[in-house]
N, CA and C atoms as an extended XYZ file, in Angstrom:
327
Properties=species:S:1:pos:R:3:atomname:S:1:resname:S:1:resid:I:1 pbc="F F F"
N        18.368       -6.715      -13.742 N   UNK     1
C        17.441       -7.774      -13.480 CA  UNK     1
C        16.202       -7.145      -12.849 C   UNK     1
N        15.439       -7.288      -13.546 N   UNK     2
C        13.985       -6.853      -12.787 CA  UNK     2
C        12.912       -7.790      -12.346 C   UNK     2
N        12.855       -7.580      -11.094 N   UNK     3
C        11.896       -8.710      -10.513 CA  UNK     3
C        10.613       -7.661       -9.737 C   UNK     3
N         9.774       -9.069       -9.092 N   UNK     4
C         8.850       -8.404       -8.318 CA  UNK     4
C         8.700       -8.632       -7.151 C   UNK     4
N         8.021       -8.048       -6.291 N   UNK     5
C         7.884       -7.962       -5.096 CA  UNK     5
C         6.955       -7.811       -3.910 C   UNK     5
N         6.220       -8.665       -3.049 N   UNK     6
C         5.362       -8.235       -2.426 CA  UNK     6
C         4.000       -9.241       -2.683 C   UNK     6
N         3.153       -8.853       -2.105 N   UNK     7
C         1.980       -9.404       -2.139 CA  UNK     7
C         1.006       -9.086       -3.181 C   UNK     7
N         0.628      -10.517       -3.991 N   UNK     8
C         0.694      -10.258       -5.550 CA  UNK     8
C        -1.117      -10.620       -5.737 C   UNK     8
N        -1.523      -11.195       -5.025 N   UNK     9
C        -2.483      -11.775       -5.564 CA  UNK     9
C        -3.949      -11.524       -4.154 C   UNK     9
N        -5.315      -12.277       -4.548 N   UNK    10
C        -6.279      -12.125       -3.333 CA  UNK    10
C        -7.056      -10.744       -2.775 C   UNK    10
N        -6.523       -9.715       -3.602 N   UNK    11
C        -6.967       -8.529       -3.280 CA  UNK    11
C        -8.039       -8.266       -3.029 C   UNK    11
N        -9.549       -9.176       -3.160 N   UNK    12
C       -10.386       -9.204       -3.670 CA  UNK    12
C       -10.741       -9.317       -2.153 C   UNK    12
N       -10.178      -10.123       -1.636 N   UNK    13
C       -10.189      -10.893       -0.179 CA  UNK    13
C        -9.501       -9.679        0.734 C   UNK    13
N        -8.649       -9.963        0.909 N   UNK    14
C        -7.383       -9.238        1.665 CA  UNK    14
C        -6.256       -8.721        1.535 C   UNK    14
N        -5.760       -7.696        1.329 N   UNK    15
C        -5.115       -6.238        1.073 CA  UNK    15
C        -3.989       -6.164        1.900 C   UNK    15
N        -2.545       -6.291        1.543 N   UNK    16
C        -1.422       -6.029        2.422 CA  UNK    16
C        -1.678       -4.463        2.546 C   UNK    16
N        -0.579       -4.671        3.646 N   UNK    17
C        -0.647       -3.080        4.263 CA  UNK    17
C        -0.080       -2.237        3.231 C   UNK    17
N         0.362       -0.710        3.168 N   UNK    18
C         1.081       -0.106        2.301 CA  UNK    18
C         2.189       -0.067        2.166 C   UNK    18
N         2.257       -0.071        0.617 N   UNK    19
C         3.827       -0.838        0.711 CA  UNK    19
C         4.009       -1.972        0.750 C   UNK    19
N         3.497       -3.159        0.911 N   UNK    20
C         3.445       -4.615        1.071 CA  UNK    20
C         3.055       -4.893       -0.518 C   UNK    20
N         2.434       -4.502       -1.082 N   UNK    21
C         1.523       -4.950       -2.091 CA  UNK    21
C         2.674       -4.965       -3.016 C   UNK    21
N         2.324       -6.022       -4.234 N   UNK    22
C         2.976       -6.707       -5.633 CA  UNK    22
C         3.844       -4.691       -6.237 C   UNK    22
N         5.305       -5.057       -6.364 N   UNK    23
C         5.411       -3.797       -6.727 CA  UNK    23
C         6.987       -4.619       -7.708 C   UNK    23
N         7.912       -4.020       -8.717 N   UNK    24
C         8.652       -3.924       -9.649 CA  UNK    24
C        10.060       -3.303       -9.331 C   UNK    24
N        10.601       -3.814       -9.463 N   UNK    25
C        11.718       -3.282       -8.644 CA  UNK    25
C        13.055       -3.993       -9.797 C   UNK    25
N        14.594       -3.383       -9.066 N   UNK    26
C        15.539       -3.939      -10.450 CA  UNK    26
C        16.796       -3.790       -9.150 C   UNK    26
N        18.044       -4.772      -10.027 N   UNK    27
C        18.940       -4.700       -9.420 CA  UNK    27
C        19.989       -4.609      -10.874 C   UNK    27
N        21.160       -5.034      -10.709 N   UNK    28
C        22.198       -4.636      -11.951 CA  UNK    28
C        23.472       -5.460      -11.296 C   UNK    28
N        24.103       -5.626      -12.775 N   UNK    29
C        25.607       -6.185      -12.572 CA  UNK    29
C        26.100       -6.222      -13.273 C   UNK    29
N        27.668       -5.917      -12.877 N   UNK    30
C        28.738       -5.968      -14.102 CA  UNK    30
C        28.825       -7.342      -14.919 C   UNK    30
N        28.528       -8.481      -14.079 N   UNK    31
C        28.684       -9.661      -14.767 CA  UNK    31
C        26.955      -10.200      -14.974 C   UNK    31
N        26.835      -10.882      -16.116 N   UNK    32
C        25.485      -11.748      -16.238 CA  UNK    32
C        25.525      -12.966      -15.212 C   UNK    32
N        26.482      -13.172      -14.367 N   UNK    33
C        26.575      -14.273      -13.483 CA  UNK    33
C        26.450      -13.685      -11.988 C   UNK    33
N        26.358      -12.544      -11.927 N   UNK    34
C        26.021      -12.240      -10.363 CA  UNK    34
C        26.299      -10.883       -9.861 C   UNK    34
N        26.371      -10.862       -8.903 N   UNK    35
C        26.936       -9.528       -7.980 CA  UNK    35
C        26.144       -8.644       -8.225 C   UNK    35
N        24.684       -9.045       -7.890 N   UNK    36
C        23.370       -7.794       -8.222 CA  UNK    36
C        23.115       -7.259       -7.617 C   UNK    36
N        23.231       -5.979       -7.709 N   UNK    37
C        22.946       -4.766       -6.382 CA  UNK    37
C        21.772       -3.605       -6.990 C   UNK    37
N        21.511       -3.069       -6.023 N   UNK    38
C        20.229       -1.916       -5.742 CA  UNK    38
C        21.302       -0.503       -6.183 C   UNK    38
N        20.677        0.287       -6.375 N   UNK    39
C        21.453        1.725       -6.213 CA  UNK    39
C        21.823        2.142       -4.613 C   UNK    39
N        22.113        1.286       -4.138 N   UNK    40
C        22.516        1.947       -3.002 CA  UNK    40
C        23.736        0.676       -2.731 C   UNK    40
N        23.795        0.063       -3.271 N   UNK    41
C        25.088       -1.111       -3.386 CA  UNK    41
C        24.733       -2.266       -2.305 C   UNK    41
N        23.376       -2.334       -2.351 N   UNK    42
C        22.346       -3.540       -1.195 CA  UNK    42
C        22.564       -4.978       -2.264 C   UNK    42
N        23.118       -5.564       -2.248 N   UNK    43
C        22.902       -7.024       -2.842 CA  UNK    43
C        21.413       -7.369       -2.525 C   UNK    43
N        20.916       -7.996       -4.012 N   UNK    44
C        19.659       -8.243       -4.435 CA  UNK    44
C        19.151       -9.686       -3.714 C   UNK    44
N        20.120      -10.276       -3.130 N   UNK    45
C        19.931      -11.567       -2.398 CA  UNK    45
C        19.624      -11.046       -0.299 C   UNK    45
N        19.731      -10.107       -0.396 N   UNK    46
C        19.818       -9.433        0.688 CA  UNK    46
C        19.208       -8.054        1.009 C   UNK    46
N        17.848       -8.781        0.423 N   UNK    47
C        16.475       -7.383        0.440 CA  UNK    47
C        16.800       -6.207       -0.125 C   UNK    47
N        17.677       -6.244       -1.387 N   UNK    48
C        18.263       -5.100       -2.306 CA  UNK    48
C        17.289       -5.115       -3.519 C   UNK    48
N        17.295       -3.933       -4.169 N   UNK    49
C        16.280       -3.620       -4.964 CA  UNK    49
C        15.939       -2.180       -5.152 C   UNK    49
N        15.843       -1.754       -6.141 N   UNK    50
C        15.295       -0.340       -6.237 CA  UNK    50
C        14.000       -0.362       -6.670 C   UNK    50
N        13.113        0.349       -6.673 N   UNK    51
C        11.624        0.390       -6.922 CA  UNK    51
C        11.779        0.947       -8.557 C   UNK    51
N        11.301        0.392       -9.569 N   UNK    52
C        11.054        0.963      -10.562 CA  UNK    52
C         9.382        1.306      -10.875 C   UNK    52
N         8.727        0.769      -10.305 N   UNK    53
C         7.197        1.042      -10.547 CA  UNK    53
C         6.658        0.453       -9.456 C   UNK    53
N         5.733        1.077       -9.030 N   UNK    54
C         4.711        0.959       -7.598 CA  UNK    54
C         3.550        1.117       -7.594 C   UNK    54
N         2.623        0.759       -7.043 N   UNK    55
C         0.948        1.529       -6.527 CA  UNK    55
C         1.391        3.121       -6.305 C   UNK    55
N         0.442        3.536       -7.605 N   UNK    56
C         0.257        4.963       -7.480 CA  UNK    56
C        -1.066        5.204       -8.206 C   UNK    56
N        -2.096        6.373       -7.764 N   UNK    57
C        -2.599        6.982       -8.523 CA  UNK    57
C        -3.872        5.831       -8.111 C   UNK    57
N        -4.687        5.202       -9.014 N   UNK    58
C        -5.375        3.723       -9.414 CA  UNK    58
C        -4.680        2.972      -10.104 C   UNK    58
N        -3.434        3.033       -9.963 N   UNK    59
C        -2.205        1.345      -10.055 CA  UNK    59
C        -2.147        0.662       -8.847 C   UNK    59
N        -2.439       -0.619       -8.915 N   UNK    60
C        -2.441       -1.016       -7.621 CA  UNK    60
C        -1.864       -2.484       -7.591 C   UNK    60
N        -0.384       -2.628       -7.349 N   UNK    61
C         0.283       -4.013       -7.092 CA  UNK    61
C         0.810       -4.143       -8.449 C   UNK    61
N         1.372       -3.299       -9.189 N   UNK    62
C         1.992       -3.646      -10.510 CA  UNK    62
C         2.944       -4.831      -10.306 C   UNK    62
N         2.965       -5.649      -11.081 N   UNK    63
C         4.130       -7.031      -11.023 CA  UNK    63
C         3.779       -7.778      -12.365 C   UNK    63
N         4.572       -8.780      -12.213 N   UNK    64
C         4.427      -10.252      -12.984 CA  UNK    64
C         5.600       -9.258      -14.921 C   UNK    64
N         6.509       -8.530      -14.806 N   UNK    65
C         6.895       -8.285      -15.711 CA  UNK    65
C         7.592       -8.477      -16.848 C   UNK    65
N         7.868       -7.330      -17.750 N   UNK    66
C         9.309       -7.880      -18.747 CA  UNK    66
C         9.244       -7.220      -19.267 C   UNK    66
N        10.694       -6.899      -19.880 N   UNK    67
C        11.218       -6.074      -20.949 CA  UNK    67
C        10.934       -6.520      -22.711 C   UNK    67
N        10.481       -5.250      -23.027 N   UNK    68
C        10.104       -5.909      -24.513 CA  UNK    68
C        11.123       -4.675      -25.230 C   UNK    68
N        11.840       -4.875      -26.079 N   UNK    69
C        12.994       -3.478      -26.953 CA  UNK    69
C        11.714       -3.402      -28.216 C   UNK    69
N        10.659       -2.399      -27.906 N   UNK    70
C        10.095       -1.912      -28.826 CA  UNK    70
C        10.597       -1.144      -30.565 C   UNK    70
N        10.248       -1.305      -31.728 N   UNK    71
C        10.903       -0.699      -32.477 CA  UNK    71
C        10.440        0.687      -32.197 C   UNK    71
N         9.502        0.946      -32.429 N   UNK    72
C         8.839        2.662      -32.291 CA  UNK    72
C         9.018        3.269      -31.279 C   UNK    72
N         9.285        2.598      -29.559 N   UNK    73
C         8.728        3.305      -28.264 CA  UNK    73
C        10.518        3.220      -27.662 C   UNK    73
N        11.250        1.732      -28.293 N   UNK    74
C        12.475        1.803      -27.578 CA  UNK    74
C        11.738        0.501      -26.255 C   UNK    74
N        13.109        0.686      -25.549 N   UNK    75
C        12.535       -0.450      -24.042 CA  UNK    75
C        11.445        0.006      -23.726 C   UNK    75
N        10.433       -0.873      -23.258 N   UNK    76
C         9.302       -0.786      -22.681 CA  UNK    76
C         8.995       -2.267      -21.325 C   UNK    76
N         8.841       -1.903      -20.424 N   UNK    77
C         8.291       -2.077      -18.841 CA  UNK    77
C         6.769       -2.894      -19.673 C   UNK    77
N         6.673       -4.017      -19.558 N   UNK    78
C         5.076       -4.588      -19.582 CA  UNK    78
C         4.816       -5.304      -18.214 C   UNK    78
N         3.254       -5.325      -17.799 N   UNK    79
C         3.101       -6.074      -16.185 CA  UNK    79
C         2.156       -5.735      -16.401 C   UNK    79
N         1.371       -6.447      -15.198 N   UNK    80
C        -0.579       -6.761      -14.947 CA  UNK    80
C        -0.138       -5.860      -13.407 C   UNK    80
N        -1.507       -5.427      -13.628 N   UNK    81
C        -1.754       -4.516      -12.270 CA  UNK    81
C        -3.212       -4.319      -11.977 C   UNK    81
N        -3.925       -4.203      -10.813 N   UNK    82
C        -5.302       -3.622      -10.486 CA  UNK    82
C        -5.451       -2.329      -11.155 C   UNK    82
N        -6.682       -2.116      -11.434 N   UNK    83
C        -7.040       -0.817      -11.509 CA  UNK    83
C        -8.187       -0.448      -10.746 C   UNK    83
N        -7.889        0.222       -9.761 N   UNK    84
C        -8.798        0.456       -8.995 CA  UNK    84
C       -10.066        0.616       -8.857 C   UNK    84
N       -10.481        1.242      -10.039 N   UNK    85
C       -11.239        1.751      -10.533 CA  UNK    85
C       -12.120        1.165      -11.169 C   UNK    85
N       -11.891       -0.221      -11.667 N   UNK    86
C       -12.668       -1.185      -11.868 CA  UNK    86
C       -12.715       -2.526      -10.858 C   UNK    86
N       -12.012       -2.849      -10.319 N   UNK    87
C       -12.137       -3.728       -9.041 CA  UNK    87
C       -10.761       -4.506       -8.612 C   UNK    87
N       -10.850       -5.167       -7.778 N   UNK    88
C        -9.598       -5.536       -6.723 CA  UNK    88
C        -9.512       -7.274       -6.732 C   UNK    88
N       -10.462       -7.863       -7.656 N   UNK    89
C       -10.543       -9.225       -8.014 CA  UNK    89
C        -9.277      -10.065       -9.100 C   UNK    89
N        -8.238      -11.268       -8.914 N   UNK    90
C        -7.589      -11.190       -9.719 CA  UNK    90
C        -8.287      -11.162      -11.265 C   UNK    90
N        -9.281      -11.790      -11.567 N   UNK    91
C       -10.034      -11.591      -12.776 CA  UNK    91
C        -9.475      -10.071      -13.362 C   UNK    91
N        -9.480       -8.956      -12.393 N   UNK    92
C        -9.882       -7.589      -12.572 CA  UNK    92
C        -8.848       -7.335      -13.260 C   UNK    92
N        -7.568       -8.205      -13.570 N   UNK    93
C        -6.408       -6.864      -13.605 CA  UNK    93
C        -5.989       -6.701      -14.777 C   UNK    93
N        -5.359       -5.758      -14.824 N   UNK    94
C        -4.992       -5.030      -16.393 CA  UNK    94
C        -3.415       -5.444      -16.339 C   UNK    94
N        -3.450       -5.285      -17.775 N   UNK    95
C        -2.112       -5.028      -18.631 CA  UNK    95
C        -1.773       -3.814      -19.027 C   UNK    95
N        -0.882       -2.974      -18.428 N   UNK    96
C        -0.024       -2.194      -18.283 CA  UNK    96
C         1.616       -2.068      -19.154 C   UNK    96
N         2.012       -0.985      -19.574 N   UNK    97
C         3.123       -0.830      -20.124 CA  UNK    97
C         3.510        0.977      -20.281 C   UNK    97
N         4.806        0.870      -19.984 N   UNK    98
C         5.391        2.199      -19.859 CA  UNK    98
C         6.576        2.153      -20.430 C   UNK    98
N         7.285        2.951      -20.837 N   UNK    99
C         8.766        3.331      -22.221 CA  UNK    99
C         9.254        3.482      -20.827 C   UNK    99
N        10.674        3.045      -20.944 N   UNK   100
C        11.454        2.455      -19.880 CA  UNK   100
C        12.811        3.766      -20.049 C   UNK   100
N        13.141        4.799      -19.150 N   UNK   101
C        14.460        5.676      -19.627 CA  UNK   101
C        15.693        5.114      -18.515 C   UNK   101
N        16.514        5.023      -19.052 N   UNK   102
C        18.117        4.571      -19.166 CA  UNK   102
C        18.782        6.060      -18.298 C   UNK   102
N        18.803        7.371      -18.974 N   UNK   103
C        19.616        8.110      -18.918 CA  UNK   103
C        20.431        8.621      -17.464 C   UNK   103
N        19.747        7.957      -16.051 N   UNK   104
C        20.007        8.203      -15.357 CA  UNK   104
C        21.230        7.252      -15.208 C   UNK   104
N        20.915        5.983      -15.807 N   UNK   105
C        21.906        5.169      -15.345 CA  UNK   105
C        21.007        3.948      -14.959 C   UNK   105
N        20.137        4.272      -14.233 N   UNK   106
C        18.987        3.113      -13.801 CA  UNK   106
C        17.828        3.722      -14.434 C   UNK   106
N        17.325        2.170      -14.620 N   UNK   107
C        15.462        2.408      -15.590 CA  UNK   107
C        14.685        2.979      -14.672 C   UNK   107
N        13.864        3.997      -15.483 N   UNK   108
C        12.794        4.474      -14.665 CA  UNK   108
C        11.286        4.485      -15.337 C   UNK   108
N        10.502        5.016      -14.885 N   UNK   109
C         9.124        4.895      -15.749 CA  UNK   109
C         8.956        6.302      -16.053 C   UNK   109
């Protein structure tokens, strides 16, 4: 299950601290009915979550996502994010996407 996290929107205005900001994160379960945990066995109802994508670089507050099973690329990660580099207004933000790898066991970018 991949959700998001953090302070998503207003940037334009006012800026959570680091680390606060809109970020992508996943939990997992044996059943489609529950028992979702982090890689560290944190239940997802109980501030559990692993980070799959974050502010890095001029990414700034990646969120709002979803899984698309590409034919050519395989899973692919889609979400809106700032780019710094052009401005911090929600107007500003981009659409983003990254090929999603499995092999660890958990998705990564």
């Amino acid at each position: 299950m991949f959700f998001s996290k953090g302070s998503c929107c207003g940037y334009n205005k006012t800026r959570p601290a680091k680390g606060k900001e809109y970020r992508i994160l996943v939990c997992r379960s044996k059943s489609p009915t529950g028992g979702f945990v982090d890689k560290n066995g944190v239940d997802c109802r109980n501030n559990g979550g692993s980070i799959v994508l974050e502010s890095h670089d001029w990414v700034y507050g990646p969120g709002g996502q979803g899984v698309y099973n590409d034919p050519k690329h395989g899973p692919v990660l889609y979400y809106h994010y700032v780019d710094t580099r052009v401005g911090y207004a929600d107007g500003d933000k981009r659409f983003g996407w990254n090929k999603l790898d499995f092999s660890s066991g958990w998705p990564t970018v």
